[in-house]
C-alpha positions as CSV (number, residue, x, y, z in Angstrom):
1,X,65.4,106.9,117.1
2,X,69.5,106.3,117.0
3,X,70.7,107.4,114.4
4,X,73.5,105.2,112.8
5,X,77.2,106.7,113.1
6,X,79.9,105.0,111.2
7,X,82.9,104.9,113.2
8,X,85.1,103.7,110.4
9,X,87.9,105.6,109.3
10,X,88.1,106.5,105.3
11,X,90.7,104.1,105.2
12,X,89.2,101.4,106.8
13,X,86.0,102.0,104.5
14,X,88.1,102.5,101.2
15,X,90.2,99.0,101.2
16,X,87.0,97.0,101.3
17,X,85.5,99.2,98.0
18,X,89.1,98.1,96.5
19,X,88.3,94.7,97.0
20,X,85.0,94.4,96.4
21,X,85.0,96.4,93.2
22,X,82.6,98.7,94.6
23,X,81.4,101.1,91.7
24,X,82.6,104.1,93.9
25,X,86.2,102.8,94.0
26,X,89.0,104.0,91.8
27,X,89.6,101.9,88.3
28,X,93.2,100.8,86.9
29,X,94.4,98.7,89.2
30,X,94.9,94.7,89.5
31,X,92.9,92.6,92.1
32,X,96.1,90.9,92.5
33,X,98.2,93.9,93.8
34,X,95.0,95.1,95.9
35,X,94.5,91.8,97.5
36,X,98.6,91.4,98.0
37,X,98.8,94.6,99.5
38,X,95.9,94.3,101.4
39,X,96.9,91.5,103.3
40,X,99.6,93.4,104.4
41,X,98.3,95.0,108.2
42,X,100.7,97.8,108.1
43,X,99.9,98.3,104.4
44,X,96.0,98.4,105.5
45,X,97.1,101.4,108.0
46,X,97.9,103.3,104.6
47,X,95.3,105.0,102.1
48,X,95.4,103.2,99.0
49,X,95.0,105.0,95.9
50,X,95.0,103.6,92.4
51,X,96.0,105.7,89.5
52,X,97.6,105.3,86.2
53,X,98.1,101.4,86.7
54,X,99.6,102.0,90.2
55,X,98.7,101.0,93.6
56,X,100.1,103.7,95.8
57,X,100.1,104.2,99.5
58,X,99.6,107.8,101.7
59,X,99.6,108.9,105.2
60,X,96.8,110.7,104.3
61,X,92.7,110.6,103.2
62,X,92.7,114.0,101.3
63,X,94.6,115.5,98.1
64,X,97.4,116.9,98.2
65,X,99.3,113.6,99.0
66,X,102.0,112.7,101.0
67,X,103.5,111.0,98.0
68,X,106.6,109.6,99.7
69,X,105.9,106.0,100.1
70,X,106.6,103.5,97.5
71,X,104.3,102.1,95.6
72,X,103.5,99.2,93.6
73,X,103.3,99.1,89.6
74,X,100.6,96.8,88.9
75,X,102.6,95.1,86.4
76,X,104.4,93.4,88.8
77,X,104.5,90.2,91.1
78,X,102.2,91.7,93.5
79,X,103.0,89.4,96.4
80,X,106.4,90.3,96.3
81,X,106.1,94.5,95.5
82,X,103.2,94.0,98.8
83,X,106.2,92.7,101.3
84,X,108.9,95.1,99.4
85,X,106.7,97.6,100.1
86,X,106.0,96.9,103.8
87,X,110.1,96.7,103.8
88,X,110.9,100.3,102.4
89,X,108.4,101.9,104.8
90,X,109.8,104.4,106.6
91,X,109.9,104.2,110.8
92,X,107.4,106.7,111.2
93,X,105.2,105.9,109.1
94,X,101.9,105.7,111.1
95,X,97.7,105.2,110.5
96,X,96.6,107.6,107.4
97,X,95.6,110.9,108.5
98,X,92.1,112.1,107.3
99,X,93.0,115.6,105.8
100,X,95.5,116.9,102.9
101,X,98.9,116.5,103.2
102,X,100.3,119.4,105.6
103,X,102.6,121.7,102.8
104,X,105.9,122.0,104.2
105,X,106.8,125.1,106.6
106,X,108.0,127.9,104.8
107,X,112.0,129.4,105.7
108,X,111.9,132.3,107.3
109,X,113.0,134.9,105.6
């Protein structure tokens, strides 16, 4: 017998549980600015995270967060906070990694 392996990424599995309300998924959110920001491809490279009525984006899978990427308030037009988004990402900005943040190297002392 074969045993079924996923080969999708966290982030490729987590944006379909956004859209589909999948009862795993966060809560607090708007379809709106998770379907906006969905159809956004370098936006879909990013993991999504909703929290405290805010979409927000990381380059990684696992707490702690990047946390340097904008984000969308979902109070807003969410077509336009998606493609103001995708404009204020920065040029290395790359597919989500799938482990915690790295903490930033310590000076030498």
């Amino acid at each position: 017998m074969i045993d079924d392996i996923s080969t999708e990424t966290v982030v490729e599995t987590t944006w379909p549980q956004l859209l589909e309300h999948h009862p795993d998924a966060r809560r607090g959110g708007s379809p709106g600015a998770i379907e906006a920001a969905s159809a956004e491809p370098r936006l879909r490279q990013l993991f999504p995270f909703l929290s405290h009525g805010c979409l927000t984006f990381h380059r990684n899978t696992d707490y702690p967060w990047s946390n340097d990427l904008p984000f969308i308030a979902c109070t807003t037009p969410y077509k336009v906070s998606a493609a103001l988004v995708v404009v204020h990402l920065p040029h290395d900005f790359g597919p989500a990694i799938e482990s915690p943040w790295p903490e930033p190297s310590s000076a030498p002392s």
